[in-house]
One Martini backbone bead per residue (centre of mass of N, CA, C, O) as a GRO file, in nm:
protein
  159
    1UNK     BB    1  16.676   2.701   7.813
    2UNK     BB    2  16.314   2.735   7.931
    3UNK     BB    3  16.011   2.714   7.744
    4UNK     BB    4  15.681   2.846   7.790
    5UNK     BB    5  15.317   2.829   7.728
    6UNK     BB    6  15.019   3.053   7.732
    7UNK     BB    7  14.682   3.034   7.751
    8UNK     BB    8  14.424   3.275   7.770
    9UNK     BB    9  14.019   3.338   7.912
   10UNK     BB   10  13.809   3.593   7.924
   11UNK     BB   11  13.439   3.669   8.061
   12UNK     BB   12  13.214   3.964   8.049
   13UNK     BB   13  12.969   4.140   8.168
   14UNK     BB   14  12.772   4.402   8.119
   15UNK     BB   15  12.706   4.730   8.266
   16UNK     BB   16  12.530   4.972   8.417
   17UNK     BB   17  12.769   5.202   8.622
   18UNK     BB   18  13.037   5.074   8.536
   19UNK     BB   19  13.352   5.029   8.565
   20UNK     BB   20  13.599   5.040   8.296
   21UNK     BB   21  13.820   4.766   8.288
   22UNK     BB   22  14.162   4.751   8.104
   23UNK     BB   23  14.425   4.732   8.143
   24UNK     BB   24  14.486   4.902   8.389
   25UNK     BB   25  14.252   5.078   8.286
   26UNK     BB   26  14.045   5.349   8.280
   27UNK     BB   27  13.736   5.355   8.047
   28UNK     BB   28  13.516   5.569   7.902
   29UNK     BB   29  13.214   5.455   8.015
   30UNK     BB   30  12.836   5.362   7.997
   31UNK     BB   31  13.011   5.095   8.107
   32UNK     BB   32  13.076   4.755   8.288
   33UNK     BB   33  13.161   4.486   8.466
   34UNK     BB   34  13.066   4.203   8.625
   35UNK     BB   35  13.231   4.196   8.921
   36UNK     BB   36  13.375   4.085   9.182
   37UNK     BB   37  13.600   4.260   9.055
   38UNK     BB   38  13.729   4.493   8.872
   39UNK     BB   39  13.712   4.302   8.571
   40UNK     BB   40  13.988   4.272   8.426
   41UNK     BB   41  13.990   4.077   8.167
   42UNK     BB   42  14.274   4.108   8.063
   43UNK     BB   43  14.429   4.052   8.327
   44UNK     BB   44  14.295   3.728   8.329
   45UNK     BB   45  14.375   3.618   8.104
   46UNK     BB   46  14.678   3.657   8.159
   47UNK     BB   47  14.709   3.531   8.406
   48UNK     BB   48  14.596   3.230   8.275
   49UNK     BB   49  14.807   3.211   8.132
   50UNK     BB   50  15.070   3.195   8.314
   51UNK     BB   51  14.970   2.965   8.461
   52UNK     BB   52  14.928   2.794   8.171
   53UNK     BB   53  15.279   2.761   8.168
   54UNK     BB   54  15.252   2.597   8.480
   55UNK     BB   55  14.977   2.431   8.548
   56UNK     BB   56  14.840   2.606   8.781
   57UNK     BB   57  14.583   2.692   8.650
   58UNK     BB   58  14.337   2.945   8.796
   59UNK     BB   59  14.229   3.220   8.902
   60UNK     BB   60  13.960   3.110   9.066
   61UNK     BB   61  14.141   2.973   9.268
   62UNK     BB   62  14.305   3.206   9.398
   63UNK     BB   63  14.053   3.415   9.325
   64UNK     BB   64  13.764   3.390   9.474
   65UNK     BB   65  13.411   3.494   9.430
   66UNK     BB   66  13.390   3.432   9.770
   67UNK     BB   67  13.619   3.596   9.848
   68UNK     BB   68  13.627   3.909   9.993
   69UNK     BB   69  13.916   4.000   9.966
   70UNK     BB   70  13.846   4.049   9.630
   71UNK     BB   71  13.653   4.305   9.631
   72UNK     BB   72  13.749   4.498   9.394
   73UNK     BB   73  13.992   4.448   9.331
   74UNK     BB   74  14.287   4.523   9.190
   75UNK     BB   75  14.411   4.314   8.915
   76UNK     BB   76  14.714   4.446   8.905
   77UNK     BB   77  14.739   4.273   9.184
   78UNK     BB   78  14.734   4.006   9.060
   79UNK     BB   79  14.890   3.963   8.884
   80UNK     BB   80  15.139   4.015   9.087
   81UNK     BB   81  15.090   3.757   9.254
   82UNK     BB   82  15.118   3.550   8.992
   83UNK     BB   83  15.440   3.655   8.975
   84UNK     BB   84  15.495   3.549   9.301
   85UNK     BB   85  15.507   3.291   9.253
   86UNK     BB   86  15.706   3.068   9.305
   87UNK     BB   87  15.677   2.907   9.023
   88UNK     BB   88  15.779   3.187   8.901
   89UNK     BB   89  16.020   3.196   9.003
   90UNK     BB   90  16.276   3.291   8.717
   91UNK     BB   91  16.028   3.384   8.523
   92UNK     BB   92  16.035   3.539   8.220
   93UNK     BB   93  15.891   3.744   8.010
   94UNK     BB   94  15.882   3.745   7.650
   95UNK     BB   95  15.571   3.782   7.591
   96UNK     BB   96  15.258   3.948   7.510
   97UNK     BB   97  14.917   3.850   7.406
   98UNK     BB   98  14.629   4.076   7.317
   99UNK     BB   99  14.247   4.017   7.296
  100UNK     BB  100  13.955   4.251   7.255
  101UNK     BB  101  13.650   4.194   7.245
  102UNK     BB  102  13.466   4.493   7.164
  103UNK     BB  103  13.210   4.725   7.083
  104UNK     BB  104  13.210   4.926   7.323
  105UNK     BB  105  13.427   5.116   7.315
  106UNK     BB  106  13.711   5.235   7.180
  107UNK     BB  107  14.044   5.091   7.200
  108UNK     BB  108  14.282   5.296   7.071
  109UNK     BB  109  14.383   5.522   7.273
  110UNK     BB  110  14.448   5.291   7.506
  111UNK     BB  111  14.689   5.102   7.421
  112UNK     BB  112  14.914   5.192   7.529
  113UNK     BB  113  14.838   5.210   7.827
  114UNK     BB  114  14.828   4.938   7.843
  115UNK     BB  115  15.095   4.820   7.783
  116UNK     BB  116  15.230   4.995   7.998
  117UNK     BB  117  15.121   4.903   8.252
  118UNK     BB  118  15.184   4.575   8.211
  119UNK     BB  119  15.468   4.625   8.141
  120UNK     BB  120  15.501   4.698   8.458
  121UNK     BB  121  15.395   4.486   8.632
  122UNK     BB  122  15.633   4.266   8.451
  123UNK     BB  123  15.907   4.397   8.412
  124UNK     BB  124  15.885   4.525   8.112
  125UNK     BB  125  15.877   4.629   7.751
  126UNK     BB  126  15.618   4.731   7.598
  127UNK     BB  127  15.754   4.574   7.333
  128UNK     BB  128  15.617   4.292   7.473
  129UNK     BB  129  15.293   4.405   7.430
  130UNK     BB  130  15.029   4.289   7.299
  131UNK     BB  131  14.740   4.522   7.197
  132UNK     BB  132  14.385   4.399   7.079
  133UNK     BB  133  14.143   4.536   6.904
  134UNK     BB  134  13.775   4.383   6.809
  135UNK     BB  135  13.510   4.335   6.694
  136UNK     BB  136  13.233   4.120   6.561
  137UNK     BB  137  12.974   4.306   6.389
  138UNK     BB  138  12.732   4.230   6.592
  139UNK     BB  139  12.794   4.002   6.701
  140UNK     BB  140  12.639   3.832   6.943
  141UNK     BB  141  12.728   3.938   7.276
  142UNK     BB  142  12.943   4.158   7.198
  143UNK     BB  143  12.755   4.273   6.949
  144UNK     BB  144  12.535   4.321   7.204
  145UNK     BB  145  12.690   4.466   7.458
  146UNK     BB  146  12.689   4.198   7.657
  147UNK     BB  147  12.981   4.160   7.620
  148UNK     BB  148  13.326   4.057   7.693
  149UNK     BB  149  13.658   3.921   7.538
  150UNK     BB  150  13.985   3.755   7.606
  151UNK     BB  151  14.281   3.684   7.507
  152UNK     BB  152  14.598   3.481   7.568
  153UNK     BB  153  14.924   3.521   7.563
  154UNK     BB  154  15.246   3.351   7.641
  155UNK     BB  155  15.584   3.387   7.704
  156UNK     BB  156  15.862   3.188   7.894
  157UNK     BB  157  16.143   3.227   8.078
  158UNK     BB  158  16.421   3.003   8.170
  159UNK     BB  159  16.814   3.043   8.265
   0.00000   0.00000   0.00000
């Protein structure tokens, strides 16, 4: 067997009257993120780690923030696209580790559902997909509502 670890990062500016996508969930919030696409900074985190597992560069190669094919795109398709490449074929996720820090809103009652999302688009066990959330303290640009950032971890195995 050989495995391969990826680590991603990725983040977004908040804004007031946008829909707020997280983990393929769509969050109840009176702010949302500011992107080319559906914004969900933590599927594209997850994206960048998948790619930096086979050194294959990150998300903005793939689909630019230039082309409008991607406006608006539901994030849960880029991953899925991500998992659909050549060079993915073959290889199995065996864990995925995501940090969310984002000052507001709440984002505990969320997380099962984030799991769950994520672990179905990737043909895993939710049981294999760690959603974890936390504020700054209100430091910084997190903790000041300004942006959200999130962090990702992936474990992959080929057979």
């Amino acid at each position: 067997m050989e495995f391969r670890i990826g680590q991603g990062y990725d983040v977004h500016a908040l804004a007031e009257g946008l829909p707020m996508w997280l983990g393929g969930v769509q969050i109840p919030s009176q702010t949302g993120f500011v992107a080319h696409s559906d914004g969900d900074v933590a599927i594209h985190a997850l994206c960048d780690a998948l790619l930096g597992a086979l050194a294959l560069g990150d998300i903005g190669h793939l689909f630019p923030d230039t082309d409008d094919r991607w406006k608006g795109v539901d994030s849960k398709k880029l991953l899925a696209a991500v998992l659909d490449l050549p060079a993915l074929r073959g290889w199995t996720v065996v864990n995925a580790d995501i940090t969310i820090a984002l000052q507001a809103p709440k984002l505990a009652p969320h997380i099962d559902s984030m799991r769950g999302t994520l672990a179905a688009v990737m043909g895993i066990s939710p049981a294999r997909v760690s959603v974890k959330a936390t504020t700054t303290e209100r430091l910084g640009f997190v903790g000041r509502r300004e942006g959200c950032e999130v962090w990702a971890i992936v474990l992959i195995e080929r057979k």
